[in-house]
C-alpha positions as CSV (number, residue, x, y, z in Angstrom):
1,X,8.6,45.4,-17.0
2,X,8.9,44.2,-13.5
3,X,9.0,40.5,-12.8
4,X,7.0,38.8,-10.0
5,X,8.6,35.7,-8.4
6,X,6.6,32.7,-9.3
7,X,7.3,28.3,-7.8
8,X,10.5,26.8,-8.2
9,X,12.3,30.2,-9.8
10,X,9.8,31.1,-12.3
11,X,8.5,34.6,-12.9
12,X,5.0,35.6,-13.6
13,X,4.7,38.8,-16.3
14,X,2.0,40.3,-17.6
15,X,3.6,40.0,-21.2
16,X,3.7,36.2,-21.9
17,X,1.0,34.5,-23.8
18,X,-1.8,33.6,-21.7
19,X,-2.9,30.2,-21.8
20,X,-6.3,28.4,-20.0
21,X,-5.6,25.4,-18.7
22,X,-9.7,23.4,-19.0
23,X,-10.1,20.3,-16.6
24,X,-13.1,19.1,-14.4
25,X,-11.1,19.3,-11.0
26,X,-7.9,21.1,-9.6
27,X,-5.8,21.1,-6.2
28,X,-3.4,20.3,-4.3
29,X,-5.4,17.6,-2.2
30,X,-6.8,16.2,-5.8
31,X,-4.8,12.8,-7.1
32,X,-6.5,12.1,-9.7
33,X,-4.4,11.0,-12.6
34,X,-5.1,13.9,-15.3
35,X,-5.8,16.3,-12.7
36,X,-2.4,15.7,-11.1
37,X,-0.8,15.7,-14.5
38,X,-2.6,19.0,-15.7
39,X,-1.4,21.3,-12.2
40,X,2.2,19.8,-12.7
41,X,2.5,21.2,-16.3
42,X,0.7,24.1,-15.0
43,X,2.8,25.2,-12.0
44,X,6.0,24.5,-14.3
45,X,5.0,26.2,-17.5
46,X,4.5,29.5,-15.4
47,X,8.3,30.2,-16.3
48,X,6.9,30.7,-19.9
49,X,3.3,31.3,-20.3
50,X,0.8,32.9,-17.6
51,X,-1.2,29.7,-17.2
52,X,-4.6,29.9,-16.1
53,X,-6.0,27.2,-14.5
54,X,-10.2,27.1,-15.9
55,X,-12.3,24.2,-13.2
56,X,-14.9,23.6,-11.0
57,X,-15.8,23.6,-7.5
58,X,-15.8,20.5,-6.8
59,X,-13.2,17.9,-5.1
60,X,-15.0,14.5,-5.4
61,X,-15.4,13.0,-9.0
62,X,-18.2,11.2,-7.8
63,X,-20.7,13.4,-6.6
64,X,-19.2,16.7,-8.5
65,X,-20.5,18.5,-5.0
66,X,-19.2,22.1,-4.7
67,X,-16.5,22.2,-2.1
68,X,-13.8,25.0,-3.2
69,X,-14.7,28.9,-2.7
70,X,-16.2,29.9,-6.3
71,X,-14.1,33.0,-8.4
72,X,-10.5,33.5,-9.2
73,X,-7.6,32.2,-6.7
74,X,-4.3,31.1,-6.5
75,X,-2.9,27.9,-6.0
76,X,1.0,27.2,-6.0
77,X,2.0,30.5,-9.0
78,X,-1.1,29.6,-10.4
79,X,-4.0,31.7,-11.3
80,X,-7.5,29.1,-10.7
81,X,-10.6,30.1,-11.8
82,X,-13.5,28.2,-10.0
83,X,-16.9,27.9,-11.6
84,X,-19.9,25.7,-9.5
85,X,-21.6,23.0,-10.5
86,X,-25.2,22.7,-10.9
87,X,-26.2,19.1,-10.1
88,X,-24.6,16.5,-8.0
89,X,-23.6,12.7,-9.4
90,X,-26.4,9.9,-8.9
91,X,-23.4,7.1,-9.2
92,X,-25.9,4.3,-8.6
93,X,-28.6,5.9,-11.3
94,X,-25.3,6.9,-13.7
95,X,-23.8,3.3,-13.6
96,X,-27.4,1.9,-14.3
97,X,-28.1,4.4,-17.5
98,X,-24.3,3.7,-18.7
99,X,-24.9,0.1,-18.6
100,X,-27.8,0.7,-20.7
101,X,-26.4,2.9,-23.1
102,X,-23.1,0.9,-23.8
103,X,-25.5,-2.2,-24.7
104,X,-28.2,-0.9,-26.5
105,X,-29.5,0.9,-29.4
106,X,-29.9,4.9,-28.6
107,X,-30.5,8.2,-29.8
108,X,-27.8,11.1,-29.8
109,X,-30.3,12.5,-27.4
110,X,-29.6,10.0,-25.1
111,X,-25.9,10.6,-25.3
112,X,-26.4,14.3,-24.3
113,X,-28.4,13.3,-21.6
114,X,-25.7,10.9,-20.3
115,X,-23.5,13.7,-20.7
116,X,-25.1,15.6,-18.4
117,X,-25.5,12.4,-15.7
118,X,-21.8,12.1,-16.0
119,X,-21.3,15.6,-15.5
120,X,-19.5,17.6,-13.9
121,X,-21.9,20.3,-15.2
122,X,-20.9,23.8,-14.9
123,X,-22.5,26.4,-17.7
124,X,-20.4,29.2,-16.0
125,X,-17.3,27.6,-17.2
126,X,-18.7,27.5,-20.7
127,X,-19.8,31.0,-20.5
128,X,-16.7,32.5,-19.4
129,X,-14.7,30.5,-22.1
130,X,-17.3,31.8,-24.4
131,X,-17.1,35.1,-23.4
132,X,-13.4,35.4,-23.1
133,X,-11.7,33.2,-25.8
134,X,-10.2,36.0,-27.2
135,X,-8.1,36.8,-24.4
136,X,-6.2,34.0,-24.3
137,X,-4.0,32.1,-27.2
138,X,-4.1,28.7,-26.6
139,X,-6.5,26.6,-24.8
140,X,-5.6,23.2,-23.2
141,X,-8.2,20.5,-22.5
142,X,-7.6,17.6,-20.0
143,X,-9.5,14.8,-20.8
144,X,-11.9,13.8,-23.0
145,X,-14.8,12.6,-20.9
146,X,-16.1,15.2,-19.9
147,X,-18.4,18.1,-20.1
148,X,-16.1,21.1,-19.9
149,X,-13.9,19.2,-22.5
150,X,-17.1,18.2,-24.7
151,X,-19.2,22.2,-24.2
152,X,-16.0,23.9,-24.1
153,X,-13.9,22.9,-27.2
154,X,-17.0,23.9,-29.1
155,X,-16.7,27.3,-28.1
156,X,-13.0,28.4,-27.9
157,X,-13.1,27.8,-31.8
158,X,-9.5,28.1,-32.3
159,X,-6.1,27.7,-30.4
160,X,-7.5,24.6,-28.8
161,X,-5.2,21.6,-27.5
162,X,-6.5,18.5,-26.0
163,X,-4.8,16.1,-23.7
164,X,-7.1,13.0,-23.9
165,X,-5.9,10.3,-21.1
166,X,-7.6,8.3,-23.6
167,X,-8.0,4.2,-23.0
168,X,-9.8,1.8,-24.8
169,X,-12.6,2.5,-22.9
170,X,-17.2,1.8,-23.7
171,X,-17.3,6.1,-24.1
172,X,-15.1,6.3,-26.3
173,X,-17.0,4.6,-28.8
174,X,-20.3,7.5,-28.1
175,X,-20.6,9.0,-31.1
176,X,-20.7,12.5,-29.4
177,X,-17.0,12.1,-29.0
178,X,-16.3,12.5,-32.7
179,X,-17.2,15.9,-32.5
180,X,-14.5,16.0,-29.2
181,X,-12.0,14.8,-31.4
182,X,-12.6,16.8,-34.5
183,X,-12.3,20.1,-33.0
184,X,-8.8,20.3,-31.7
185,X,-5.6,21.7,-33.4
186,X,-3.3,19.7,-32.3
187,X,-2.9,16.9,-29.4
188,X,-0.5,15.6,-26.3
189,X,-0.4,12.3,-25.5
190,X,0.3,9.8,-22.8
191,X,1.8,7.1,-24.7
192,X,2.2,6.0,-27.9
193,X,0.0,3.3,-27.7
194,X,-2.7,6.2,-26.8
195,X,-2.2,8.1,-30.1
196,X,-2.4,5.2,-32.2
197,X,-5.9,4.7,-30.1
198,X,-7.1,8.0,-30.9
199,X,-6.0,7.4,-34.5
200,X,-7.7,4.2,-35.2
201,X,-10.8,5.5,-33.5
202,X,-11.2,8.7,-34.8
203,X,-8.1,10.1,-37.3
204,X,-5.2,12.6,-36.4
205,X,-5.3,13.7,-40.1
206,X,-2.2,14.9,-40.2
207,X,-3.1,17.2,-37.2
208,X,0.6,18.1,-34.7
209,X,0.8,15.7,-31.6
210,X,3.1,15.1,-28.6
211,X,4.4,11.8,-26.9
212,X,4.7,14.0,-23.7
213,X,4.0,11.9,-20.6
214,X,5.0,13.2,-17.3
215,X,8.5,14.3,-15.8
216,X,9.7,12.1,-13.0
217,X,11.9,13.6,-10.2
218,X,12.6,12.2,-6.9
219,X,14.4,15.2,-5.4
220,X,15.9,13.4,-2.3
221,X,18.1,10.1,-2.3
222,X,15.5,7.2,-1.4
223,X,17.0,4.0,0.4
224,X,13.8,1.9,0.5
225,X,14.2,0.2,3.8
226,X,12.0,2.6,5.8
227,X,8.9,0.8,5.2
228,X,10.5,-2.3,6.2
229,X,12.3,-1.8,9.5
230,X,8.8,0.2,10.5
231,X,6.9,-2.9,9.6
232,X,8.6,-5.3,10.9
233,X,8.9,-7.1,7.6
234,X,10.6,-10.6,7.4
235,X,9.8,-10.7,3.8
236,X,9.9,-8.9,0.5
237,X,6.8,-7.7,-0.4
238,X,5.0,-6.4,-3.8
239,X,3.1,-3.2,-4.0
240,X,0.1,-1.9,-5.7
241,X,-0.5,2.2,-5.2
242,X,-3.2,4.0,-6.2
243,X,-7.0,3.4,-6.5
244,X,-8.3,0.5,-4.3
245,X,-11.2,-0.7,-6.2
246,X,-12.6,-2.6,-8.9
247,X,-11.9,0.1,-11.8
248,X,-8.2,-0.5,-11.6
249,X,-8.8,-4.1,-11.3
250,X,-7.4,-4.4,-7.6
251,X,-10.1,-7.1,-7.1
252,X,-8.5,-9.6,-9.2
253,X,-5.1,-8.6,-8.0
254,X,-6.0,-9.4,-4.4
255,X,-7.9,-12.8,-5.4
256,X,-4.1,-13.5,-7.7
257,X,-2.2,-13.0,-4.7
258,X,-4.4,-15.1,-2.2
259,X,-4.1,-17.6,-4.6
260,X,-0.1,-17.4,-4.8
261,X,-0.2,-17.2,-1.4
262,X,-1.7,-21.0,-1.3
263,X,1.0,-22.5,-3.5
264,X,3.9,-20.8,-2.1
265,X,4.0,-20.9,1.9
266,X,6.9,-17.8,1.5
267,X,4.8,-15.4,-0.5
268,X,5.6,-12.1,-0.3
269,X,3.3,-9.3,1.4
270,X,0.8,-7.1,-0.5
271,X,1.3,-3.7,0.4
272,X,-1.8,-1.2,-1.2
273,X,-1.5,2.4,-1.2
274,X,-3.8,4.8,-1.9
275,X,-7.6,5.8,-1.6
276,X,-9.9,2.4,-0.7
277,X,-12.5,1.7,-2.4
278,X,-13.5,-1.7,-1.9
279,X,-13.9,-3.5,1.2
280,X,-10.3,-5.9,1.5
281,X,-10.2,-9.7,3.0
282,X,-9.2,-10.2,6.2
283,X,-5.8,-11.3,5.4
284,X,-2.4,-10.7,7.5
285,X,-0.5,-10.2,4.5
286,X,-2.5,-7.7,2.9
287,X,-0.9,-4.3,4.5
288,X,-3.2,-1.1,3.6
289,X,-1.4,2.2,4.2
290,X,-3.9,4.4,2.8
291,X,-2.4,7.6,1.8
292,X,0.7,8.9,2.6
293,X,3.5,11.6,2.2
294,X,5.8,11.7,-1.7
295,X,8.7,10.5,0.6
296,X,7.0,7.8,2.1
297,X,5.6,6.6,-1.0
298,X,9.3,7.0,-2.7
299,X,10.4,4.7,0.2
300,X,7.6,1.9,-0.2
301,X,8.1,1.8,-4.0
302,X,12.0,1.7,-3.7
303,X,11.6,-1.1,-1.3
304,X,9.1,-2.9,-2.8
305,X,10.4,-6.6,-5.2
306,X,8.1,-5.8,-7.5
307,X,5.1,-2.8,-8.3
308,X,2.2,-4.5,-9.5
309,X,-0.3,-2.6,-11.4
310,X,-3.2,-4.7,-12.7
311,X,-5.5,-2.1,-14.6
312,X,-6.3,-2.4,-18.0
313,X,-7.9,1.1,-18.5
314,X,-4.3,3.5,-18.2
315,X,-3.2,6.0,-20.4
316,X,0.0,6.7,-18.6
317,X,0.6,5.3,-15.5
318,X,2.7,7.3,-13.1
319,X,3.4,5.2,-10.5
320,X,4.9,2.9,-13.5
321,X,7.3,5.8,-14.6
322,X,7.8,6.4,-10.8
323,X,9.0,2.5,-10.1
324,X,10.7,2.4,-12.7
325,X,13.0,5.3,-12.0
326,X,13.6,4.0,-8.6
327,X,14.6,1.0,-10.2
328,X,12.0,-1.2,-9.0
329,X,10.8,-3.7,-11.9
330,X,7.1,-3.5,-13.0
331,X,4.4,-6.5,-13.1
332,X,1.7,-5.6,-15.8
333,X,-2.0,-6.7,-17.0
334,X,-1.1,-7.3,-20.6
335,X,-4.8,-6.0,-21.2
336,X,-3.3,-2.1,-20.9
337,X,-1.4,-1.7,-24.3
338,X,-0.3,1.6,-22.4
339,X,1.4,-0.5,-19.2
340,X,2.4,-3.6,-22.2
341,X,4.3,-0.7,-23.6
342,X,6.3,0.6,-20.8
343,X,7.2,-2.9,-19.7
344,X,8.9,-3.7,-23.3
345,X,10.2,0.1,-24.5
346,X,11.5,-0.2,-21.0
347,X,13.1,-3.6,-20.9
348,X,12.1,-3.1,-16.5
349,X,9.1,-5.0,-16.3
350,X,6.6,-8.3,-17.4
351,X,3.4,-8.8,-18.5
352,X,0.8,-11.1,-18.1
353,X,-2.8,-12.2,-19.1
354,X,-4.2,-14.3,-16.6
355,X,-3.5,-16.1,-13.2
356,X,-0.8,-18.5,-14.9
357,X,1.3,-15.8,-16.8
358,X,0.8,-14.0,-13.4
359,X,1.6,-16.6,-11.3
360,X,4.7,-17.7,-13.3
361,X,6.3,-14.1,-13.7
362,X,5.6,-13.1,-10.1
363,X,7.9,-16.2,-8.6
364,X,10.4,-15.9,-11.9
365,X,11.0,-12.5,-10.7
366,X,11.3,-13.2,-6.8
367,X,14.0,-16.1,-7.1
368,X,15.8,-13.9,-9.8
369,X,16.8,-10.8,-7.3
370,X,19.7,-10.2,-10.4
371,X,17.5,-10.1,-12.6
372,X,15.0,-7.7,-10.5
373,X,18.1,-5.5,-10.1
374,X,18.8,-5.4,-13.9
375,X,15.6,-4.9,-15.0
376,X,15.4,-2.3,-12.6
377,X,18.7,-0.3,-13.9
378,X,16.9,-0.3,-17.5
379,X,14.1,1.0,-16.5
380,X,15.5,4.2,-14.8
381,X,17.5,4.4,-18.1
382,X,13.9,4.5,-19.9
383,X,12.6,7.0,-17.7
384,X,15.7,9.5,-17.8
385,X,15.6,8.9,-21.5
386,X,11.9,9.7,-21.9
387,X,10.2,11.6,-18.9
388,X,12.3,14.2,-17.5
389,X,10.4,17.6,-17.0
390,X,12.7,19.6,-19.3
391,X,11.9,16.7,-22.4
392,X,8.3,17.0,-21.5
393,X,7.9,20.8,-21.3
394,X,9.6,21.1,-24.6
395,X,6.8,18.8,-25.7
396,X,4.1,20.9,-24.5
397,X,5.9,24.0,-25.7
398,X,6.1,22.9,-29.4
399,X,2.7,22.2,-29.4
400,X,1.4,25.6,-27.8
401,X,3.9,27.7,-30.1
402,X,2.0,25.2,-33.1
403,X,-1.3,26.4,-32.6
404,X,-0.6,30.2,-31.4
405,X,1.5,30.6,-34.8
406,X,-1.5,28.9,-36.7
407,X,-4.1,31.6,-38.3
């Protein structure tokens, strides 16, 4: 049989196992942290399965509105099928019912119904999978949350994986999540410290799992001192990159760093990368970049003393794995057993709990630039050791050859 040329050298043939790919938004212009992790596995698993990527229309989590052309597409190798929503996100009414239903007695009613507020709801998804489970051999789900994860595990009835991005988190103690849990074959996780989550909470029972992760490649030699010379930068500065807003706890990172800034007249710059959120103080040494190109961010991270991430709700982390491997040391909220974890398997980062433990590792590591640089070297080693994309594949491939074999 004739091959087709696929990304990156792979070949797409008719005759490989045909796998669906399940999560609530795909694209290239999405950056959401599962999303992003699910079309990388995707794109590089073409070489051995024809992957099948099973979504919605829609490109903002928080309204679910339909934006993408509905029906089957291609995106980078990959085959997309797009499926429309049927109602668009309240956030303020959502946020008020959550509230509610993670401090108060309630019906499993009530869970449905917050379900469906959550969203993104999208019965044709359901109906395909329904409809078409027997054409594929293995189904992988990305996330928990949500309802394509929650409507469509019960459906496929077989051959089903799930990737969680689980945190310690108020929904994942809904009881309609045991039924999420209970359904699927096998698992791939983030982290270690997310599968002994998932354990605790709801039982592998002896079930296959993955410590898969992410690969990290940074396919061009990165000097860091881009950012600087543009910037005109007299100082070392820290960076936070991702979401700018009070979900990954960037509000008490900026209040931290104004009050370093008062007790130490040479503090260092805040540099914030990434989609804003939250309106940011008026302060010259707070530099938002916004978004901006792999290289450049390469360049910022490299450059950077230290990467700060202060969230406590992580199941992975890339732009930890990413520092790291650039050798730039990592400064973690201790409340993420996820981050805790890469900081010690790692020996390339510290931790801390409150403004104190923050305070005191932030200037330990700035008047310590040996120390920065060592703890930098070990955690490439960690993330050569751990997430390259040919140790993660293999990962993902033992556990789709697990479940296909399975009767």
């Amino acid at each position: 049989m004739r091959a087709k040329a696929g990304p990156e050298g792979t070949s797409e043939r008719a005759d490989r196992p045909r796998v669906a790919f399940i999560v609530q938004r795909y694209g290239q212009d999405i950056t959401g942290g599962s999303e992003y992790l699910c079309r990388m596995v995707a794109e590089r698993l073409t070489r051995w399965y024809q992957v099948e990527v099973l979504t919605t229309c829609a490109k903002d989590y928080r309204t679910w509105r339909n934006e993408y052309t509905p029906g089957r597409g291609r995106s980078n190798g990959v085959v997309v099928y797009r499926f429309p929503t049927i109602q668009e996100r309240d956030m303020a009414s959502f946020n008020e019912f959550s509230e509610w239903i993670f401090s108060r007695p309630h019906t499993d009613r009530d869970e449905l119904r917050w379900l469906d507020q959550q969203g993104p709801v999208c019965p044709d998804l359901i109906e395909y999978l329904e409809k078409n489970r027997n054409q594929y051999e293995a189904f992988v789900f990305f996330t928990y949350l949500y309802y394509p994860t929650y409507h469509g595990l019960k459906v496929v009835g077989r051959s089903a994986v799930l990737v969680p991005t689980a945190h310690d988190e108020p929904p994942l103690r809904l009881r309609l999540y045991r039924d999420v849990f209970e359904r699927p074959q096998a698992f791939i996780f983030n982290s270690h410290a997310e599968a002994r989550l998932v354990d605790r909470r709801f039982g592998l029972r002896g079930r296959p799992y993955r410590i898969a992760g992410i690969g990290v490649h940074v396919p061009v030699p990165v000097s860091g001192t881009q950012f600087q010379r543009q910037q005109g930068l007299e100082r070392p500065y820290i960076v936070f990159a991702g979401r700018i807003d009070a979900g990954k706890n960037v509000h008490e990172l900026i209040e931290y760093y104004l009050r370093f800034k008062r007790s130490h007249p040479r503090a260092p710059y805040l540099v914030l990368m990434g989609s804003l959120g939250m309106e940011l103080p008026p302060d010259p040494d707070i530099i938002y970049v916004g978004f901006v190109s792999e290289r450049e961010k390469w360049d910022i991270l490299r450059g950077a003393a230290v990467t700060v991430i202060p969230s406590v709700l992580e199941s992975l982390s890339i732009v930890a794995l990413e520092s790291l491997y650039l050798e730039t040391p990592i400064l973690v909220h201790a409340g993420s057993e996820v981050l805790q974890e890469h900081a010690v398997r790692s020996n390339g980062g510290l931790f801390y709990r409150d403004y104190e433990e923050f305070e005191a590792m932030l200037n330990f590591l700035l008047q310590h630039p040996d120390i920065r640089r060592q703890l930098g070297r070990q955690g490439r080693q960690y993330v050569q050791a751990h997430f390259t994309w040919p140790r993660v594949l293999a990962r993902y491939r033992a556990i789709l050859e697990a479940v296909r074999s399975k009767p």
